[in-house]
N, C-alpha and C positions, 0 to 999 in steps of 0.2 A: 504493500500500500504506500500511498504517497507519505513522508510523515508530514508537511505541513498540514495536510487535509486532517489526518488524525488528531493533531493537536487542533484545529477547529471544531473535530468531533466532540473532543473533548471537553471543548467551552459551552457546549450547547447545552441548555435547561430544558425540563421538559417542558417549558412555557413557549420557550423557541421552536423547539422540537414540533409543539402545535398547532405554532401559527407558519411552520415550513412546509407543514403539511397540506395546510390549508392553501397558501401558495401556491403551489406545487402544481401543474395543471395533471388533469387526469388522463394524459396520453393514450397510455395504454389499454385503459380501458374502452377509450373512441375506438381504437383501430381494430378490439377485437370485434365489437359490435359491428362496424361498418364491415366487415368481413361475410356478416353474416345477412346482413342487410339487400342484398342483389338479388338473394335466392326467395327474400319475402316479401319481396315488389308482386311479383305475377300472382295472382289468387288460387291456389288450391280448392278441386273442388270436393275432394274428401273434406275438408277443414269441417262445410255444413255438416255432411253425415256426421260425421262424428262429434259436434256438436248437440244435434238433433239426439243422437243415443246416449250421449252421457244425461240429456235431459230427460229423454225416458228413464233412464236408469233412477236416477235421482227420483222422480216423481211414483215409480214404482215401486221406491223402497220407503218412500214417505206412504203411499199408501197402505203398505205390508204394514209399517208403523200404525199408521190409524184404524185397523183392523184390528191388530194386536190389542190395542188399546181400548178396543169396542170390545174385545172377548172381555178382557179383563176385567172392563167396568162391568158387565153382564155378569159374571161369574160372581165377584168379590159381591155386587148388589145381593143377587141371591143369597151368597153366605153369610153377610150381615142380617139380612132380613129372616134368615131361620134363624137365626138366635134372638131378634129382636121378638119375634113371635112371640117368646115366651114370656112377654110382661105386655102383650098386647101390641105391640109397636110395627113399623114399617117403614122403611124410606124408600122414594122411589126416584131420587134421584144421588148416587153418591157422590158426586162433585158439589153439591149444592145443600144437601140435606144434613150433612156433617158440620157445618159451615160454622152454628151458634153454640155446636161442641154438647150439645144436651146429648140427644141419639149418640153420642160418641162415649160418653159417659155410661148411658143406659147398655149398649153392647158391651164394655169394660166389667160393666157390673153382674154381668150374666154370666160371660164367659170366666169370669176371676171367683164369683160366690163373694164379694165381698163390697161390702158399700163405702162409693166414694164421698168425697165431699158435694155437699147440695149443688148441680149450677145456681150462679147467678139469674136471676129471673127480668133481664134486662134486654131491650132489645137493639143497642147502642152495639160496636164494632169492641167498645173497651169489654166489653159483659163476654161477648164472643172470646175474645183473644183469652181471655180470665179463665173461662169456662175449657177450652182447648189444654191451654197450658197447664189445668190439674189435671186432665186426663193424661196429659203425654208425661205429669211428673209421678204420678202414678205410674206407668208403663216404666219409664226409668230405674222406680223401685220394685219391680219388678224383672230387676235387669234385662231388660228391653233395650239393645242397643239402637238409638235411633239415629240412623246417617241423618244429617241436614234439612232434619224435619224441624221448622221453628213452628209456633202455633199459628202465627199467620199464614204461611204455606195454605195451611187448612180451612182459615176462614175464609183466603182469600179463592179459597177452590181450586187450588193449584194440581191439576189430572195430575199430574207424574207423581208429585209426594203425595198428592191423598191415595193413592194407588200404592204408592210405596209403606205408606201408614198401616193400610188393610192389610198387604201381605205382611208385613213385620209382625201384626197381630196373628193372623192365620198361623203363621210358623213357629209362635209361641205357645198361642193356646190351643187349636185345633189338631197341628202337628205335631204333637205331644199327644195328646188322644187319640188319635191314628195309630201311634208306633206302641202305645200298650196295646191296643184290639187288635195288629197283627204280631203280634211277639209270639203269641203261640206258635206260628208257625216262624220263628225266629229270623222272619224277614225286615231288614232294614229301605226303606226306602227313598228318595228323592223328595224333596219338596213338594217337587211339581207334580209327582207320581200320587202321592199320599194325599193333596186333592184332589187329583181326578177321581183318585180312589171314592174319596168322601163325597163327591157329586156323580159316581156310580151306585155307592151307597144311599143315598139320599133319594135315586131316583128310581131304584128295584121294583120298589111297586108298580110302575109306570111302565106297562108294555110298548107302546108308541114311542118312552125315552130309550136312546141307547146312544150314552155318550162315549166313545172312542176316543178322542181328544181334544184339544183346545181350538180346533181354526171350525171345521166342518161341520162338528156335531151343535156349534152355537148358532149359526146362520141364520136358523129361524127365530 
């Protein structure tokens, strides 16, 4: 190397060092681009296609998405509302029925056998959020891990976490009573198995039901 240039390297701060940078024009990186720039003047007529199909794609897994999301809320509604049954109760919408945190309470209290604290009897968003946040500190003390469920998530009807709420529940309460009624036959099973299981069970008496799985058997 040259030494005077080094000894200049030497003097240099990194406050120099950033405004040399800055300076500095970006040469090199013109000449790669314009390299490249001759061959995407002319229009490709693949570029459509393939535009046009990554957007099928996309809107056909956004649809598989909101399908999914339609069993689910089907499915969870039903399984909340047989246990609501049993103190008379029902909701027929779970995105929205959840919302003021009572019904959320009332399923807590059935499934658990144990009484929670009164809701508030108020019809204000504060009364809501109040009402939500004993049931989910309840669920806590029941070590119920809950990923990024805050109470508002819930009043505000938030489909992915109220959906995420319900299965947390199901796989506490429900999926625990599933794996004792089949232990006899010393079977362990899946989550998702150990539902199906319980809305195969749930629907035995029903010759016309015959649920096989989660996408088909729900469509009606």
């Amino acid at each position: 190397g040259n030494p005077s240039h080094d000894g200049q390297m030497a003097n240099i701060t990194p406050a120099k060092l950033d405004n040399m940078e800055l300076q500095q024009p970006q040469q090199p990186l013109q000449n790669n681009n314009s390299r490249w720039d001759t061959t995407d003047h002319h229009h490709r007529p693949w570029d459509e296609t393939t535009a046009t199909a990554k957007l099928f794609e996309c809107s056909r897994i956004k649809a598989l998405a909101d399908e999914r999301e339609a069993v689910q809320k089907k499915t969870f509604t039903k399984w909340v509302n047989s246990h609501l049954a049993l103190v008379s109760c029902r909701i027929s919408d779970l995105y929205t029925d959840l919302r003021d945190g009572c019904m959320l309470t009332k399923l807590l209290e059935v499934l658990s056998g144990e009484q929670l604290p009164k809701p508030t009897r108020g019809r204000m968003r504060i009364h809501s959020l109040e009402n939500v946040d004993k049931a989910l500190q309840f669920l806590k003390e029941q070590r119920v891990h809950l990923e990024n469920v805050g109470s508002h998530d819930i009043v505000d009807g938030n489909h992915r976490l109220t959906l995420g709420l319900i299965w947390t529940i199901i796989l506490r309460f429900q999926i625990q009573v599933i794996k004792i009624e089949t232990e006899d036959s010393r079977e362990t099973r899946s989550a998702k198995d150990a539902l199906l299981l319980w809305c195969q069970m749930k629907t035995a008496g029903y010759p016309e039901v015959n649920i096989q799985n989660f996408t088909t058997s729900w469509r009606d």
